[in-house]
PAZASE-326521 format. One record per residue (C-alpha): residue number from 1; x, y, z. Coordinates in Angstrom, 3 decimals, padded with zeros to 6 digits. Layout:
N
@pos = NUM | X = X | Y = Y | Z = Z
...
! end
This chain:
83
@pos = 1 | X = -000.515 | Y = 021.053 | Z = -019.654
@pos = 2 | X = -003.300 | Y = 020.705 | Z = -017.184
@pos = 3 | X = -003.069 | Y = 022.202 | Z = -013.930
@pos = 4 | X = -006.729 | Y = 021.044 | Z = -012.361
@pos = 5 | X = -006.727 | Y = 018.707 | Z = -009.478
@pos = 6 | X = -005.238 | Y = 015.135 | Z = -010.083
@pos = 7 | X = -007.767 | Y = 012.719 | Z = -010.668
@pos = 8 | X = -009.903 | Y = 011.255 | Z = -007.905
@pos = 9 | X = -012.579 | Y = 008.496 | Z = -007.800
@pos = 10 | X = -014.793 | Y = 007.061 | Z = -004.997
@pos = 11 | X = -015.358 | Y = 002.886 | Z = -004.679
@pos = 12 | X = -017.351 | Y = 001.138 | Z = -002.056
@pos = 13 | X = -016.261 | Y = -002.192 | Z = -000.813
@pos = 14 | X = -017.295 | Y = -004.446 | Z = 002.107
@pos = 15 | X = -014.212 | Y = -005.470 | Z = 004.270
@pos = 16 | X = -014.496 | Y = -008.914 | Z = 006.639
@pos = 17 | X = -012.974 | Y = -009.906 | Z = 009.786
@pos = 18 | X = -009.477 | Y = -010.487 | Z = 008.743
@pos = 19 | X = -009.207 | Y = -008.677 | Z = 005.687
@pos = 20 | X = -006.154 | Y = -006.232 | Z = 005.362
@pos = 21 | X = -006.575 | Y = -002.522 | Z = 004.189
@pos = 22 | X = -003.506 | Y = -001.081 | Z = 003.004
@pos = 23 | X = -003.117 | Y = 002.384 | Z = 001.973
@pos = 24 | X = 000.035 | Y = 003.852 | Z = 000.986
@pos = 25 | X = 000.271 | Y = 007.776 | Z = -000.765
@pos = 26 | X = 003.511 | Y = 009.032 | Z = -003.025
@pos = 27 | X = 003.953 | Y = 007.948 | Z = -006.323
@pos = 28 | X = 005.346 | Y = 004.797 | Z = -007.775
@pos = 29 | X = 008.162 | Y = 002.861 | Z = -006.118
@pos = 30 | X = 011.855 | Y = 004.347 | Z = -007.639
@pos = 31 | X = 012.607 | Y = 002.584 | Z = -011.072
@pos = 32 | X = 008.523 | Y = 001.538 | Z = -011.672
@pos = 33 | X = 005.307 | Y = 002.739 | Z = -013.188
@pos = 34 | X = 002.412 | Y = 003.185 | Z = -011.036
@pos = 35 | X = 000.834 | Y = -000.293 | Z = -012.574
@pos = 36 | X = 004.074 | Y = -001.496 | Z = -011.533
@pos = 37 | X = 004.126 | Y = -000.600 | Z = -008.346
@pos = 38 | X = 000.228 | Y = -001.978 | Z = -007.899
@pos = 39 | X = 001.153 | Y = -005.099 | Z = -009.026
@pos = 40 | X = 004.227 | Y = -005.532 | Z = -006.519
@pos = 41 | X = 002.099 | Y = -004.211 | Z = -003.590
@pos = 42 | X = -000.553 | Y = -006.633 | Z = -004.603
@pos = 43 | X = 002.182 | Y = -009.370 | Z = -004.453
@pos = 44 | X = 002.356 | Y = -009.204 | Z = -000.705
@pos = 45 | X = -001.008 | Y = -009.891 | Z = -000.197
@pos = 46 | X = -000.283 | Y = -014.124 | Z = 001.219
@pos = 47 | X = 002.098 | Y = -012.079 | Z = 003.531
@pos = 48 | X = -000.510 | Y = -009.923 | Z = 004.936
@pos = 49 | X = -002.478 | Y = -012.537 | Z = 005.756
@pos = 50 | X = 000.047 | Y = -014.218 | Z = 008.061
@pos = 51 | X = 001.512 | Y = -011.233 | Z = 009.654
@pos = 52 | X = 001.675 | Y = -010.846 | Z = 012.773
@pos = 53 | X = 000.784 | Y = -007.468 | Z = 012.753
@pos = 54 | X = 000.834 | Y = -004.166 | Z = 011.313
@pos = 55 | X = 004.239 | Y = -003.517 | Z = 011.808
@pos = 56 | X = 005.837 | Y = -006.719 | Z = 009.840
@pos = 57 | X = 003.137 | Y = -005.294 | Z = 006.915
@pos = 58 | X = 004.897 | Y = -001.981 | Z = 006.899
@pos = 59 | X = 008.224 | Y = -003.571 | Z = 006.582
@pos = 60 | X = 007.160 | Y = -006.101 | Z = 004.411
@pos = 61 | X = 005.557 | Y = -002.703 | Z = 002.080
@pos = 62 | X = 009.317 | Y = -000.511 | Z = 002.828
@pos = 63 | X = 011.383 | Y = -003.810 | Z = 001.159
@pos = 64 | X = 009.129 | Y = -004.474 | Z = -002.285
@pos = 65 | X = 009.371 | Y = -000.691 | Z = -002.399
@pos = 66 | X = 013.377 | Y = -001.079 | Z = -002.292
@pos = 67 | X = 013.421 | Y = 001.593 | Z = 000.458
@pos = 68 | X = 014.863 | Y = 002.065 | Z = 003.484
@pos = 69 | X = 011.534 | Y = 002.972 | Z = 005.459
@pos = 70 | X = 012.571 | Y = 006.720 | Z = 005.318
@pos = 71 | X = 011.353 | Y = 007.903 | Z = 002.044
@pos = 72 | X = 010.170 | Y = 011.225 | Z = 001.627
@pos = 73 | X = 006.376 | Y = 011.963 | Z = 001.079
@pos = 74 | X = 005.650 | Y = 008.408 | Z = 001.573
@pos = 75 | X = 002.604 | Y = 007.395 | Z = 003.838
@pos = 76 | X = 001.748 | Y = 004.200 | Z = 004.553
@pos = 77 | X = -002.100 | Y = 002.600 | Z = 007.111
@pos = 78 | X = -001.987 | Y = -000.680 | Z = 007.165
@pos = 79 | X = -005.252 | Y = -001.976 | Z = 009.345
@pos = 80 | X = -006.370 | Y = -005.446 | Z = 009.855
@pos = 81 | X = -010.626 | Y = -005.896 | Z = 010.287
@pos = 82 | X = -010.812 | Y = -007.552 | Z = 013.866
@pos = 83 | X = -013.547 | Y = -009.656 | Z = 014.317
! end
């Protein structure tokens, strides 16, 4: 087994006015693999975009995640680029 440090990487991207970051920590949602769970996430992207604000992102994240918003070791930043 390896014990070292789970893997980490580095990207660089340029975010716009209006563009959603969303970062969320934990491991994949309960019953799905980590592709899985990127692929669901993904999925609420046209949602994002007409949310009304962080909040109704968060929610929107807690119910494709089939939790109830009080999951342990789960972290969630959702922030929207102003212009």
């Amino acid at each position: 087994p390896d014990d070292g440090p789970p893997a980490a990487g580095q990207a660089e991207e340029t975010l716009h006015a209006g563009d959603v970051l969303l970062l969320r920590t934990g491991g994949p949602a309960p019953g799905q693999d980590e592709a899985d769970t990127v692929r669901r996430l993904l999925s609420l992207a046209p949602r994002f975009d007409t949310a009304r604000g962080a909040r109704e992102c968060l929610r929107a994240v807690v119910a494709e995640s089939g939790g109830s918003g009080h999951a342990d070791g789960l972290g969630v930043l959702v922030a929207r680029v102003l212009p």
